[in-house]
N, C-alpha and C positions, 0 to 999 in steps of 0.2 A: 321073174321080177317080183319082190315083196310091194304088197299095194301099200299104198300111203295113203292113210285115212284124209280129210281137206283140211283137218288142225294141225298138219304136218309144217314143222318152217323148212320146207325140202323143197330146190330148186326147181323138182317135178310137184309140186304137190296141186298145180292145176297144171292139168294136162291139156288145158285148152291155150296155155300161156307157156308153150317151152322158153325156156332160156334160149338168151342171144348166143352165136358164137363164134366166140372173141378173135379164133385162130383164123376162121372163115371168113372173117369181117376184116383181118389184118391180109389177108392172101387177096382179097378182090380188091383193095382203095388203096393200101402202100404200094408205091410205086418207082422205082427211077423217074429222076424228072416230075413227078405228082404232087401233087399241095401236101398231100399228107403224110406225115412222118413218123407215126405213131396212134395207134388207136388201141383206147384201155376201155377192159367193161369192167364196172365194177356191180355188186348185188345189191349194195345201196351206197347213199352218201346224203349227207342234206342238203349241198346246191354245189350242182356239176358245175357251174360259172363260178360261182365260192372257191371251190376247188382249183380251178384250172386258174383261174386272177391270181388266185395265191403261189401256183406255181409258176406262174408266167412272172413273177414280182422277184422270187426267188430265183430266176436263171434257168431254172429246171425246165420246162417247155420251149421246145421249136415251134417256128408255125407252120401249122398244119397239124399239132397232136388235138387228138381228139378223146375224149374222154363220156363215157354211155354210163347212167346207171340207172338198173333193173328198177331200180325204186329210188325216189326221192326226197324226205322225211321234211326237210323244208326250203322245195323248189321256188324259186322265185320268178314274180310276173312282174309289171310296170307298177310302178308307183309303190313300191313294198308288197305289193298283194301276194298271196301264198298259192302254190301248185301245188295240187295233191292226186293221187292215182293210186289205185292197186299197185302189188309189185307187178311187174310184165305185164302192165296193160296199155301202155303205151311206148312210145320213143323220148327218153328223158337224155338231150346229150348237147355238150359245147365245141368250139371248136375255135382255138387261138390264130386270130391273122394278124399281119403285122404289111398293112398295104403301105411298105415304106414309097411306091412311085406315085402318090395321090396324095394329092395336098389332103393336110387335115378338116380345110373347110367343107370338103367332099363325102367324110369317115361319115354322115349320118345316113348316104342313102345304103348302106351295110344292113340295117334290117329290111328294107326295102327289098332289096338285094334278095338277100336270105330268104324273103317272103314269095318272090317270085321263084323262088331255086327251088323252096320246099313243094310250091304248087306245082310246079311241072314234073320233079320227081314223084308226088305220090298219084297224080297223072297215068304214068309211065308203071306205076309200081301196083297202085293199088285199084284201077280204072274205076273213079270216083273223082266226080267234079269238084272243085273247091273255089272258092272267094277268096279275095284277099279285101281284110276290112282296117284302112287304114288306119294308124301306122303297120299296125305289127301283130295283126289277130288274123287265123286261119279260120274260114268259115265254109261247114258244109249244110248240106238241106238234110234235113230230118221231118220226115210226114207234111213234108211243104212249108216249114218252117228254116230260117237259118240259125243254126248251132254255133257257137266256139268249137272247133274244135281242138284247136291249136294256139301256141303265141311266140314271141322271140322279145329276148330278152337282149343288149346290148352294152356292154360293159367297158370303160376303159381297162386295159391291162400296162402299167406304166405311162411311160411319154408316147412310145411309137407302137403300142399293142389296142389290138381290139380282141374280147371275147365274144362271141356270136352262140346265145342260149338259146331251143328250142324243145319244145313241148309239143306232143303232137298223142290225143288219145286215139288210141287204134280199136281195141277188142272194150272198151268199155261199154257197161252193160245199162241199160236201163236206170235199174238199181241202185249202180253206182254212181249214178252223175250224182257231180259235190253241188249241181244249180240246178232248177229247168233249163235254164239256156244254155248249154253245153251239151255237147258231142262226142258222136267220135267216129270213126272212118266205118267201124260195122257196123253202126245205126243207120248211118248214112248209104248202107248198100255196097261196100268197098269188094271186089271179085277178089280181091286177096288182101290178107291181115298175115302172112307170114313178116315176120318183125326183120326178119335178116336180107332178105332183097329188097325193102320196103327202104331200109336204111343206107342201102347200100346207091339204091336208085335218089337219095333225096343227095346224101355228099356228094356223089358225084354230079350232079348237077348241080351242087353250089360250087363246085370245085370248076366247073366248065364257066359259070355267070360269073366267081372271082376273077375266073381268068381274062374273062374279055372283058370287065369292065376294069382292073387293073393294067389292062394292056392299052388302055386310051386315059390314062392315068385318072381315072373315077370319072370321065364326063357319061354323065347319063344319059346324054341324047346318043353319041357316037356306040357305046357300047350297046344301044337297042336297051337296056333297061329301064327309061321313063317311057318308053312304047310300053313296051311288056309288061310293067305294072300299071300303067294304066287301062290296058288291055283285060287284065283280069282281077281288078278292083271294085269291089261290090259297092263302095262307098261313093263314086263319081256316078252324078245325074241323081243323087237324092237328096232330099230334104233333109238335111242333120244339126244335128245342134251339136256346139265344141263348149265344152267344161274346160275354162281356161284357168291356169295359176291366176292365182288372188280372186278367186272364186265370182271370175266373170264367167260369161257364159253368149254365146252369138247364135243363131239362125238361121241358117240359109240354103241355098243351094250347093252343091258340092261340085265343084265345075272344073278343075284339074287338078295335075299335081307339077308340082312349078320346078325349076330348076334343080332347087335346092332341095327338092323331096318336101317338100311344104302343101300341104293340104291347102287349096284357094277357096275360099266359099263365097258364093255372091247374094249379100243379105235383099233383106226387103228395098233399103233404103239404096241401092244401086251398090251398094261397094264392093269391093272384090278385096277381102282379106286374106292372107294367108296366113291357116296355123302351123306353127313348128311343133307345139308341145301341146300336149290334153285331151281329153278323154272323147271321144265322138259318139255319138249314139245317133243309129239309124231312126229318124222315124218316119211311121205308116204314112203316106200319103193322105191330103184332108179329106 
C-alpha cells in the first residue's frame, strides 16, 4: 500500500478515522418492515438536515432515508449556532420521519425522543455513560467535569415531515475541541469509537423508541419515554437558569419534565413554570 503522507485529502489519510461503510451500514438497518429505507454516506456536505429538508420538500425522500456525512462544512445546532468537526471524527447524520399517527401537538417530544435513543445506543455501542442535558444536548464526563458532546437538531420537512439532525463527537482530540466545554466519547473513556457499530447501535435504537412511541400515537407517558428521559436527564434536580426569547431569563429549580416535553422549573418565589423554548445553563450548586 503507498503511504499517504497527513496532507493527503485521501479517505485514508488518518488512519486512526477509517471511513464509514455505506454497503455495511445499508446490509445491517434496511430492512423489510424497518423504519429505514435508505441510507446514504456522503464525504461531506454543509448540513445533512439542509440536505435531507430539501429532499423531503421535493418528493425525493421516504421516511426512514437517512443520510451520514464524513464531514460537515456548515452543520447546524439550535438557535443558528454552527457544528464543526474534523472529517471522520464524529457521527454527522439525519433521518426523515413522517409520524403521520401522532397528533402534531405531540411532534416536539421527537428530540426528546432521539436524545433518549442516542443515549442508550451509544450505551450499548460505545460503554460510556452520558447525560442528557435538556432539550437536546448530549453530555459526557471528561476529568470529572461534564462535556457537550453531542446535540440534535429538529427541523420541519413540509406539512407532515419531521427531519431529526444529530451530532455526536466520537474520536475528537484534545486539540481539537472548537470550546473548553465540549467532548467527545474518547475523552470520555468510550471502550469503543469504531464509527460503524456505534451508528448502527444509535438508529436502531431510535428506530425501536419511534416505534413505540408512534405505536401509542406520541403519548409520552404510555410509550415509557417521559420515564426514560427523565431518568437519564442531567438537568432535573438542579439549579438552572432558562435564557428565554425576549431576553428574559428565570432561576430555579429544575423539577420535571411535563407532558408536553416542557422543562418545569420551581423558582424562589414558589412557582412552577414551564419552559418550552431557551437556552438552560446548569449551575454550580451555592
Amino acid at each position: 500500500m503507498t503511504p499517504h503522507n497527513a496532507s493527503d485529502d485521501s479517505r485514508w489519510s488518518d488512519l486512526d478515522r477509517p471511513p464509514l461503510n455505506a454497503t455495511a451500514l445499508r446490509r445491517g438497518l434496511v430492512r423489510e418492515g424497518g423504519l429505514y429505507r435508505a441510507v446514504e454516506v456522503v464525504q461531506r456536505t454543509g448540513s445533512t438536515n439542509s440536505d435531507l429538508v430539501a429532499l423531503a420538500a421535493a418528493g425525493d425522500a421516504d421516511e426512514g432515508a437517512v443520510l451520514v456525512a464524513e464531514e460537515q462544512t456548515a452543520g447546524k445546532g439550535r438557535l443558528d449556532r454552527r457544528w464543526t468537526a474534523p472529517p471522520r471524527s464524529g457521527l454527522f447524520f439525519s433521518v426523515y420521519l413522517r409520524p403521520a399517527e401522532v397528533p402534531v401537538a405531540r411532534w416536539g417530544w421527537l428530540p426528546l425522543l432521539t436524545g433518549v435513543a442516542v443515549a442508550t445506543g451509544l450505551a450499548r455501542g460505545a460503554g460510556v455513560d452520558t447525560a442528557l442535558k435538556w432539550p437536546n444536548d448530549l453530555l459526557v464526563t471528561v476529568g470529572g467535569e461534564e462535556r457537550k458532546a453531542g446535540g440534535i437538531l429538529a427541523e420541519r420537512a413540509g406539512d407532515d415531515g419531521v427531519v431529526i439532525g444529530v451530532g455526536i463527537n466520537v474520536t475528537l482530540r484534545a486539540e481539537e475541541l472548537p470550546v473548553p466545554q465540549a467532548g467527545s466519547l474518547a475523552l470520555a473513556g468510550a471502550v469503543g469509537t469504531d464509527r460503524d457499530p456505534l451508528l448502527r447501535a444509535v438508529l436502531r435504537s431510535l428506530e425501536e423508541w419511534y416505534g413505540r412511541w408512534r405505536g401509542t400515537g406520541g403519548d409520552p407517558s404510555a410509550s415509557g419515554l417521559q420515564e426514560a428521559y427523565a431518568a437519564g436527564c442531567a438537568t432535573l434536580g438542579r439549579t438552572v437558569r432558562a435564557e428565554l426569547p425576549g431576553e428574559r431569563s428565570i432561576v430555579g429549580e429544575a423539577v420535571a419534565i411535563d407532558g408536553d416535553g416542557r422543562l418545569v422549573i420551581a423558582t424562589g418565589e414558589g412557582v412552577q413554570e414551564p419552559v418550552g423554548a431557551g437556552d438552560i445553563v446548569h449551575l454550580r450548586p451555592a
